[in-house]
N, CA and C atoms as a LAMMPS dump frame, in Angstrom:
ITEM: TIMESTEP
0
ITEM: NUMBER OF ATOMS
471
ITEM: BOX BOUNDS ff ff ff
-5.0000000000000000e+02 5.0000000000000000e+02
-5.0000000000000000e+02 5.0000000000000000e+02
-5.0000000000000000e+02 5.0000000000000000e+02
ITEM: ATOMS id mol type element x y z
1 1 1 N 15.426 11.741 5.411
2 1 2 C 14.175 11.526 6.113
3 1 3 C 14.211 10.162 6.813
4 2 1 N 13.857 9.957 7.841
5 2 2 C 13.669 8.653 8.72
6 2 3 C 12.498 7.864 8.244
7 3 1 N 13.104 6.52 7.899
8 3 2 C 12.602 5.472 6.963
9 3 3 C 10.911 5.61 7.914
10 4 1 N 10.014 5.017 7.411
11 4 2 C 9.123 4.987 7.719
12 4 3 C 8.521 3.711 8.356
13 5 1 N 7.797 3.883 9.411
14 5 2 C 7.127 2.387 10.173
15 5 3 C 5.567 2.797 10.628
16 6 1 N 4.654 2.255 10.287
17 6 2 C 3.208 2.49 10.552
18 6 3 C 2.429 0.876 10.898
19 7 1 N 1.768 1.353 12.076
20 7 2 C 1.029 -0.061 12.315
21 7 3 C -0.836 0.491 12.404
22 8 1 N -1.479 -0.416 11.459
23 8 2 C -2.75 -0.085 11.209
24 8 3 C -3.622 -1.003 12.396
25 9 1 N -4.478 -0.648 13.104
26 9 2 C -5.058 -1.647 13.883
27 9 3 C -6.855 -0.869 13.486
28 10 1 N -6.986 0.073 12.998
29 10 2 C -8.374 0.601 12.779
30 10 3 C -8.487 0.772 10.813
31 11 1 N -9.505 1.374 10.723
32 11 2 C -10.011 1.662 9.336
33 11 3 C -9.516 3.314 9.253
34 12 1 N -9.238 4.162 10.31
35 12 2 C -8.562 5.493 10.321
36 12 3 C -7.343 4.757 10.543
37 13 1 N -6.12 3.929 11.208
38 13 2 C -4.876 3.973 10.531
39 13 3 C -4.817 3.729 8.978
40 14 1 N -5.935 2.618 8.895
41 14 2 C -5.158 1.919 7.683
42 14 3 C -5.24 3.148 6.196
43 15 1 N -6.019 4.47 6.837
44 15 2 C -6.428 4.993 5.569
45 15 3 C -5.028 5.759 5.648
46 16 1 N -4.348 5.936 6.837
47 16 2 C -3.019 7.015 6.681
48 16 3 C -2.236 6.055 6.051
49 17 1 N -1.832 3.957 6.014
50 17 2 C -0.966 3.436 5.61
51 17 3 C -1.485 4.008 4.041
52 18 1 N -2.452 3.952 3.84
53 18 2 C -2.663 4.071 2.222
54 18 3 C -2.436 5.358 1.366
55 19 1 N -2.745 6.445 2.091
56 19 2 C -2.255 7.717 1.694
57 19 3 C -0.745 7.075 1.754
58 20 1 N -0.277 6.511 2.333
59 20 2 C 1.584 6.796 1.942
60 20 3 C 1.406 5.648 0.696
61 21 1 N 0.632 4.266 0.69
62 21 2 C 1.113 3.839 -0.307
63 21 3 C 0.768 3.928 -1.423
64 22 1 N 0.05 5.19 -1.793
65 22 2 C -0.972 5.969 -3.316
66 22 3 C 0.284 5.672 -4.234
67 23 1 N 0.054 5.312 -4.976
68 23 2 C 0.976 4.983 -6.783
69 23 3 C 2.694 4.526 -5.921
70 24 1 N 2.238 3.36 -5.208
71 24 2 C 3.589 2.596 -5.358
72 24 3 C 3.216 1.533 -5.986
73 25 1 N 4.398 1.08 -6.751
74 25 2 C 4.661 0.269 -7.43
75 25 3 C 5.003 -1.309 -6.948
76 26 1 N 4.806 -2.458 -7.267
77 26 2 C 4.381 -4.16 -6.739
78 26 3 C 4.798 -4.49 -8.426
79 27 1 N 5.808 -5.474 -7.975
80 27 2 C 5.653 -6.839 -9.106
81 27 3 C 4.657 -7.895 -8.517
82 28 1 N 4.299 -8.787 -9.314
83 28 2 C 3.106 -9.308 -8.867
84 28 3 C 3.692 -10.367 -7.799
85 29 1 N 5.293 -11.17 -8.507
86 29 2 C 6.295 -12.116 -8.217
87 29 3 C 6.234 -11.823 -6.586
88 30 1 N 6.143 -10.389 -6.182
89 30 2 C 6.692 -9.652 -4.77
90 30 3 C 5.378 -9.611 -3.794
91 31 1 N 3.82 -10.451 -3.828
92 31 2 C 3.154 -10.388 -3.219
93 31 3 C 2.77 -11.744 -2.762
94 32 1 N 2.728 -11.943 -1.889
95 32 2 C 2.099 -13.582 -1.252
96 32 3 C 0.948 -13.562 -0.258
97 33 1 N 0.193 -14.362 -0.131
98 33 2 C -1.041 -14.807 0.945
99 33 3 C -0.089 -16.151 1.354
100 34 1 N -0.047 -16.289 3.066
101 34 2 C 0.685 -17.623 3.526
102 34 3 C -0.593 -17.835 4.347
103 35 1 N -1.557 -18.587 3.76
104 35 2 C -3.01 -18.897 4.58
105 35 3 C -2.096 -20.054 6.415
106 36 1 N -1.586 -20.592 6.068
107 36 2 C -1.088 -21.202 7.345
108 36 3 C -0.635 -20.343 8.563
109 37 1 N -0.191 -19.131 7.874
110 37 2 C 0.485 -17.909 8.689
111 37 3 C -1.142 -16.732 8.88
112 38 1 N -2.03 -17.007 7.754
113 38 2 C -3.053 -16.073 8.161
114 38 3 C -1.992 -14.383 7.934
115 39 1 N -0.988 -14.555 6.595
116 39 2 C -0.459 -13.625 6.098
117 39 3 C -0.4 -13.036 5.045
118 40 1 N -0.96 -12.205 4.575
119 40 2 C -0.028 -11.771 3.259
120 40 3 C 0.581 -10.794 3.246
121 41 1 N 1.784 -10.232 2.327
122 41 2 C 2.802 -9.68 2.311
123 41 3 C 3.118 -9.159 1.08
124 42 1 N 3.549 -7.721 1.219
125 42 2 C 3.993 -7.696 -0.125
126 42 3 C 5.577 -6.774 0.197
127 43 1 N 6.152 -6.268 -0.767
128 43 2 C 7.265 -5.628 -0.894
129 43 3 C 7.502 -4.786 -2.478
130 44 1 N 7.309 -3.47 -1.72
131 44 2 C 6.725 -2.417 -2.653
132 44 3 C 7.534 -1.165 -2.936
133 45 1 N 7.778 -0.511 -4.482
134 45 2 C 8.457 0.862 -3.834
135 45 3 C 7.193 2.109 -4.292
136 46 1 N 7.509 2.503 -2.7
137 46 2 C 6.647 3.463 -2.07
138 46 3 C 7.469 4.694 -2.948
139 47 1 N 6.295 5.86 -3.381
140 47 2 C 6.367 7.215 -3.682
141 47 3 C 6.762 7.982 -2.459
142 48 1 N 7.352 8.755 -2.224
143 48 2 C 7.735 9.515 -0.913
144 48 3 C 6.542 10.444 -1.059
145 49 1 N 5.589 10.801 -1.136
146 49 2 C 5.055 11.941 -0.974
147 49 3 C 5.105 12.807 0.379
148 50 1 N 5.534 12.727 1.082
149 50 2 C 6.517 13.988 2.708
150 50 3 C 7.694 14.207 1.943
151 51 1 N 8.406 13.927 1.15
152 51 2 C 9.903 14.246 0.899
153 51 3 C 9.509 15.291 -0.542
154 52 1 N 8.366 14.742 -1.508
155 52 2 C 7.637 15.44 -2.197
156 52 3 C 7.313 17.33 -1.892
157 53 1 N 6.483 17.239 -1.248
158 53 2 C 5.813 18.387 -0.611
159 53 3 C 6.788 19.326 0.065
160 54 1 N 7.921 18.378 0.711
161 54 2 C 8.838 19.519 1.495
162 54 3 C 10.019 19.585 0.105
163 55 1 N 10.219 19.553 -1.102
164 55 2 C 11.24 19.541 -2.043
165 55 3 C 10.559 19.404 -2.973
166 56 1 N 10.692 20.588 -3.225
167 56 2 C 9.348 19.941 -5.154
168 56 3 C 10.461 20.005 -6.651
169 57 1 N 10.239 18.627 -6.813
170 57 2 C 11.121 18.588 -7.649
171 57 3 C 12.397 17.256 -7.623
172 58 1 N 12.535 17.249 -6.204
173 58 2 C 13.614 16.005 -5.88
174 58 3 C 12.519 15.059 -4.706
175 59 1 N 12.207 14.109 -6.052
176 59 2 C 11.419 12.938 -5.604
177 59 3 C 12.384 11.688 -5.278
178 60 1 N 11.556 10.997 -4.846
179 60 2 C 12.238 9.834 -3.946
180 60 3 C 11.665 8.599 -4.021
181 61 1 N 11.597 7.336 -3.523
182 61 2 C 10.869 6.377 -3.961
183 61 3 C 11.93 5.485 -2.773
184 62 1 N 10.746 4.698 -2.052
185 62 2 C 11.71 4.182 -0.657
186 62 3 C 10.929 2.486 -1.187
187 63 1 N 12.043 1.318 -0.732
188 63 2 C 11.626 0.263 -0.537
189 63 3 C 10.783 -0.393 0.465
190 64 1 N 9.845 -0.41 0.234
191 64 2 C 8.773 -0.636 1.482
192 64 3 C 8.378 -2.036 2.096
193 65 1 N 7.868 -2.649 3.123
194 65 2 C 7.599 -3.77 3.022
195 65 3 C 5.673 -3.397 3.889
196 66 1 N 4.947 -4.276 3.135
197 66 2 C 3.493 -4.443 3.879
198 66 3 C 3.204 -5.795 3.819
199 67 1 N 2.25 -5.57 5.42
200 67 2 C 2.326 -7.275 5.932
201 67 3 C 0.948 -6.572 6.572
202 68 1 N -0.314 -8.144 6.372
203 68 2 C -1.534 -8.319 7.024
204 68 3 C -1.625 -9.318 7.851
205 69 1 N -1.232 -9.29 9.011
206 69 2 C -1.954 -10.109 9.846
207 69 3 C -3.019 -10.553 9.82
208 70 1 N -3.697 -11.461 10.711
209 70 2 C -5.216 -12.317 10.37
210 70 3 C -6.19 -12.23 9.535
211 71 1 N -5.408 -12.116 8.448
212 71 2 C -5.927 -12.551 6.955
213 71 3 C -6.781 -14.436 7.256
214 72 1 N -7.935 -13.782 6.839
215 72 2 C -8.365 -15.841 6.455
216 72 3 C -8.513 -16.424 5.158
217 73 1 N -8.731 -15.421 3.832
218 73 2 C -8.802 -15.788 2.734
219 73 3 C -8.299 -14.051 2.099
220 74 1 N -8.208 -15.089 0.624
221 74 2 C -7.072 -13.878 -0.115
222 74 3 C -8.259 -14.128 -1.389
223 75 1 N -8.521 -13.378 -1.974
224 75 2 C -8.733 -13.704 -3.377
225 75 3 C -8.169 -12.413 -4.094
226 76 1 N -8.393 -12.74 -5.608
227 76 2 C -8.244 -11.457 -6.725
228 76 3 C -8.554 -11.277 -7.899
229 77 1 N -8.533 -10.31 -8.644
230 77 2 C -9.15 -10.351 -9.774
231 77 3 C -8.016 -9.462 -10.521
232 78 1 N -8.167 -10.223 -12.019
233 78 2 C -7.058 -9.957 -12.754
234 78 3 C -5.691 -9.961 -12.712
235 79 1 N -5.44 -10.133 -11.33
236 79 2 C -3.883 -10.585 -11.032
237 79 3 C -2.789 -11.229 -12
238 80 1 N -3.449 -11.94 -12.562
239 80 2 C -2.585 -13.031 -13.307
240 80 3 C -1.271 -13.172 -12.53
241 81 1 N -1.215 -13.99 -12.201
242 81 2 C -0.233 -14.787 -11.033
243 81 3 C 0.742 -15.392 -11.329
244 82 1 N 0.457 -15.726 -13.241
245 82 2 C 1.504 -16.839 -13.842
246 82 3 C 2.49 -15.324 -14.504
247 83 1 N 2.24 -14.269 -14.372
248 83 2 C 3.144 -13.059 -14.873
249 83 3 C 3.681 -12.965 -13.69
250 84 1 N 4.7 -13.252 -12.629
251 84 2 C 5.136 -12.895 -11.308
252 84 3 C 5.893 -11.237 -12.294
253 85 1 N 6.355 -10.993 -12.876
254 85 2 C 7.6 -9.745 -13.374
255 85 3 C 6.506 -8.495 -13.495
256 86 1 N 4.846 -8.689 -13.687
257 86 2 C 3.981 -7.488 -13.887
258 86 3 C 3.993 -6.775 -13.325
259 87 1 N 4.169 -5.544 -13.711
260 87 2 C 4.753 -4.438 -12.374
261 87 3 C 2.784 -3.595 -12.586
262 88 1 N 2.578 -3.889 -11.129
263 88 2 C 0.894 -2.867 -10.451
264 88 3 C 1.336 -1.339 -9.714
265 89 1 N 0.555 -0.873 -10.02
266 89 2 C 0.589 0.6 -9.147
267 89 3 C -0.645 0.627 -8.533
268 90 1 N -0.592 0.47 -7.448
269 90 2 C -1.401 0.772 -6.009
270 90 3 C -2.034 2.084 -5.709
271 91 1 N -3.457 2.134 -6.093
272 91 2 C -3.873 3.6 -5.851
273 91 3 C -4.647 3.621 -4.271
274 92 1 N -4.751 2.676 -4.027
275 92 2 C -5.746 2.892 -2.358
276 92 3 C -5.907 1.256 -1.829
277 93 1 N -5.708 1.433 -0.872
278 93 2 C -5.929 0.699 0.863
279 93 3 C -7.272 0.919 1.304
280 94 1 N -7.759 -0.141 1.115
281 94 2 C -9.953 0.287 1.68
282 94 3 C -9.809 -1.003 2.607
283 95 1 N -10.428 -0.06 3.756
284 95 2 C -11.093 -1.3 4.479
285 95 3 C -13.058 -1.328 4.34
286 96 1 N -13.929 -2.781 4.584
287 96 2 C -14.997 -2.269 4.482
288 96 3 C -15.332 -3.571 5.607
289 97 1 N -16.133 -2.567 6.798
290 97 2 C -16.238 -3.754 8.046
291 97 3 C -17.495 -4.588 7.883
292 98 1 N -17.301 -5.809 8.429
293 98 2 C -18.101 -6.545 8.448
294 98 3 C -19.155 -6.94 9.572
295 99 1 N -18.904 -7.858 10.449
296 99 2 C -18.615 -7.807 11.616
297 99 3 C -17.658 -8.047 12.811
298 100 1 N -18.618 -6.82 13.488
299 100 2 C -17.255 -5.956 14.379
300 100 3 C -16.076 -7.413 14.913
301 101 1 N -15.076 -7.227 14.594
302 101 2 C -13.867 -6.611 14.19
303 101 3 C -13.239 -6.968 12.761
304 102 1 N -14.316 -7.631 12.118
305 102 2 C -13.937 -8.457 10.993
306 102 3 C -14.487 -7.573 9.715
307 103 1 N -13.451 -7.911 8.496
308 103 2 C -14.202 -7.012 7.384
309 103 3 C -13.498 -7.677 6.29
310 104 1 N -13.399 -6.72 5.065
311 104 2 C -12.667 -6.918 3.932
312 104 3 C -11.496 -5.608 3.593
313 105 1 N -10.709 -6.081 3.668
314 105 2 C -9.211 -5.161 3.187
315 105 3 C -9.447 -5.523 1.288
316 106 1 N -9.299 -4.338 0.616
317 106 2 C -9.198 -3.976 -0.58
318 106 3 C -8.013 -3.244 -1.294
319 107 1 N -7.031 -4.22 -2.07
320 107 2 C -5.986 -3.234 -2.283
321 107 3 C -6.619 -3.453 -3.927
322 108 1 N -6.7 -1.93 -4.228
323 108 2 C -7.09 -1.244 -5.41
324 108 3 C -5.658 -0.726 -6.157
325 109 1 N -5.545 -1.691 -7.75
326 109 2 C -4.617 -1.146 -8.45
327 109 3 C -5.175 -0.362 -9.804
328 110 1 N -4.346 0.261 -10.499
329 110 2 C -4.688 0.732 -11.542
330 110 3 C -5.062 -0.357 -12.614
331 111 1 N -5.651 -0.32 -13.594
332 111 2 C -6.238 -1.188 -14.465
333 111 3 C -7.014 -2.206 -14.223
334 112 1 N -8.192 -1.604 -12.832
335 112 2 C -9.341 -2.545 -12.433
336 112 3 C -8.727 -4.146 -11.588
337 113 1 N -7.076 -4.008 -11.426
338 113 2 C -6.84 -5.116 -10.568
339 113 3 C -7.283 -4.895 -8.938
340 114 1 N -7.851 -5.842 -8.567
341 114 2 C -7.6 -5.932 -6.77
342 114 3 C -7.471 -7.364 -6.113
343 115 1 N -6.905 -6.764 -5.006
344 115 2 C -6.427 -7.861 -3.995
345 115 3 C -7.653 -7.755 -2.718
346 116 1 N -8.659 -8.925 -2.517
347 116 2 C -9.38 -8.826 -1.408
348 116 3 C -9.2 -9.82 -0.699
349 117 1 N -8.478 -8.804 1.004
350 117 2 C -8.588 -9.904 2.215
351 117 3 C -9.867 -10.024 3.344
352 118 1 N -10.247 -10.83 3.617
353 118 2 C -10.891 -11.163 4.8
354 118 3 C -10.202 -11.48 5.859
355 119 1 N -10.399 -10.386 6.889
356 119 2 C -9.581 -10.397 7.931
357 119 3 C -10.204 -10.607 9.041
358 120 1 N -9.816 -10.736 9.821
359 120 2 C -10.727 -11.48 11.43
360 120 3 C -10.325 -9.787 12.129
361 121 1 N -9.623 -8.989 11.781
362 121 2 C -9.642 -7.904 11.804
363 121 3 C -8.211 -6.586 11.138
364 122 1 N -8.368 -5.726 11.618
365 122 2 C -7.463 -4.527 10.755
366 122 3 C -6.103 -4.984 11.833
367 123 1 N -5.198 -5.377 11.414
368 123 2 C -3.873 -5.525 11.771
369 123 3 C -2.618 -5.428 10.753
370 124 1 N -1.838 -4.442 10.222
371 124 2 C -1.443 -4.258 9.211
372 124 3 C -0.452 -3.613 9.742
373 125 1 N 1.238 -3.777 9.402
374 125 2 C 2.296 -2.81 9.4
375 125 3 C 2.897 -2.125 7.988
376 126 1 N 3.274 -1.194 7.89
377 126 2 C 4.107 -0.847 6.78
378 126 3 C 5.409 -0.381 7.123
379 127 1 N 6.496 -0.835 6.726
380 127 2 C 7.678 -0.465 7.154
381 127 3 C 8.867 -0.028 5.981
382 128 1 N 9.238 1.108 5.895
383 128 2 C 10.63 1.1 5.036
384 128 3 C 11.739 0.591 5.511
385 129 1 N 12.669 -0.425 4.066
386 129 2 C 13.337 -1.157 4.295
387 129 3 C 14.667 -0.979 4.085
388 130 1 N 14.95 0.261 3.582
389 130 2 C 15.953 1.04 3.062
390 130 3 C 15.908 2.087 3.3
391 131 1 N 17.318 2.783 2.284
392 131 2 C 17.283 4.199 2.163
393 131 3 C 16.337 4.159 0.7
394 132 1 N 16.537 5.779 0.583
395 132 2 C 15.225 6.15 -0.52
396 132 3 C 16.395 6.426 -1.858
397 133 1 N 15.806 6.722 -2.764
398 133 2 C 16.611 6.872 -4.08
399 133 3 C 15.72 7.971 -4.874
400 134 1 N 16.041 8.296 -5.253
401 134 2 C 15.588 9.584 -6.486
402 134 3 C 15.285 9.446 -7.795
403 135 1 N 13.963 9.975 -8.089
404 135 2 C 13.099 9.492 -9.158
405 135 3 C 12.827 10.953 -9.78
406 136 1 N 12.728 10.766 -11.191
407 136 2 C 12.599 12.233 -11.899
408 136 3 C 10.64 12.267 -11.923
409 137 1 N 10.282 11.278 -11.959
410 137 2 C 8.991 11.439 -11.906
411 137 3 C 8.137 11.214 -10.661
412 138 1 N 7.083 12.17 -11.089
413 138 2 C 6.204 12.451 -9.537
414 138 3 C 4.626 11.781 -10.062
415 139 1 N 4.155 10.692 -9.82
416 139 2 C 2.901 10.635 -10.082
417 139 3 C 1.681 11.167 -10.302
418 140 1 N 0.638 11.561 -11.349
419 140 2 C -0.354 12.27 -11.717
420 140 3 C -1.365 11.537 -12.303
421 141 1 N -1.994 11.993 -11.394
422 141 2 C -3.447 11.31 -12.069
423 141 3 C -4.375 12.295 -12.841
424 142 1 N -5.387 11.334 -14.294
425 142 2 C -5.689 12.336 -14.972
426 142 3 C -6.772 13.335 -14.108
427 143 1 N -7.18 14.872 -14.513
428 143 2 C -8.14 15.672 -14.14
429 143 3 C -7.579 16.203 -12.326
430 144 1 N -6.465 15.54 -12.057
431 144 2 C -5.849 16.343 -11.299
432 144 3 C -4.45 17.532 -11.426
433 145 1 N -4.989 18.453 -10.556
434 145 2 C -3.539 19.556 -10.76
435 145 3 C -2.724 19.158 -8.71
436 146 1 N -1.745 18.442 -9.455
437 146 2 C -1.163 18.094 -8.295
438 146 3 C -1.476 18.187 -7.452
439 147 1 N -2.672 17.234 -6.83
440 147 2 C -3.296 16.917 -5.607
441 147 3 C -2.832 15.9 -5.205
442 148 1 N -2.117 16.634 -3.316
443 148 2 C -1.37 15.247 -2.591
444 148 3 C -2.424 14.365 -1.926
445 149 1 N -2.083 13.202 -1.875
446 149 2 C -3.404 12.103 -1.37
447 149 3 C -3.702 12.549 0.065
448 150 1 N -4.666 12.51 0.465
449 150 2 C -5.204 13.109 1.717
450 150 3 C -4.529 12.275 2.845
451 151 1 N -4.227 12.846 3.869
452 151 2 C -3.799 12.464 5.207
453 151 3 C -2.399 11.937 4.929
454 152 1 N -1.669 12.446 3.676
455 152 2 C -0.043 11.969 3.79
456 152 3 C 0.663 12.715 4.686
457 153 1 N -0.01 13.843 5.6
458 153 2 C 0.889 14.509 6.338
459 153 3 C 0.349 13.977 7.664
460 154 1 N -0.051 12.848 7.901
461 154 2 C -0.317 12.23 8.976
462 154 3 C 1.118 11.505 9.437
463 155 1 N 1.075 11.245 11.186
464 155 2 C 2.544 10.504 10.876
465 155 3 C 1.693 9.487 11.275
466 156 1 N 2.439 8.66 11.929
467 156 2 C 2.649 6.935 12.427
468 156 3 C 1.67 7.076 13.559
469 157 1 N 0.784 5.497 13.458
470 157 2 C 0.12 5.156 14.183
471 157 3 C 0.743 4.663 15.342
């Protein structure tokens, strides 16, 4: 499959970057805010869910990289920052606007962690950085019967 590249400039891209990045995995060590750059960044491995759906059974897991442009402040909760090795799983990408063009980016992890940016607006790429590798496990969440995250069969913005 051809590595993946998505650029978010609305609150409808950024919801297709997030359908791809539903239950990837972040050490904490692998995320930064560079307030001088008005950046943060992380480097993530992404669940294939397209390689999923077309092969059930031979899962995949690609090295990803995500980057926010005009970020002005970063905050978070529960992060713990002095654990850089804590490995997060990423369930959703929220944007919530503020004013027009400015809002808050919300990266929502499992166990009540999040990352909130204030952005002067939605400017966001996601790019795979590799090839993909093969994983025996497929992510499930409880009270679901293998439901794929909505709009993963969206392509690139």
């Amino acid at each position: 499959m051809t590595p993946l590249k998505l650029l978010a400039l609305d609150e409808e891209d950024l919801q297709v970057v997030s359908s791809h990045l539903q239950d990837a995995v972040v050490r904490v060590g692998d995320m930064a805010y560079v307030p001088s750059q008005k950046r943060f960044a992380a480097i993530l491995n992404r669940f294939d869910w397209e390689s999923a759906k077309q092969d059930s059974g031979n899962y995949q897991r690609r090295r990803t990289a995500l980057r926010f442009d005009r970020v002005l402040r970063a905050q978070h909760r529960d992060l713990r920052p002095e654990k850089p090795d804590r490995v997060l799983s990423l369930l959703a990408v929220q944007f919530e606007a503020g004013d027009a063009p400015s809002g808050k980016v919300t990266l929502l992890f499992s166990g009540e962690v999040t990352i909130q940016l204030d952005v002067e607006c939605v400017e966001a790429e996601l790019r795979d950085l590799g090839p993909a590798w093969a994983t025996r496990n497929k992510p499930e969440h409880p009270g679901e019967d293998a439901v794929e995250p909505e709009g993963s069969e969206a392509s690139g913005a």
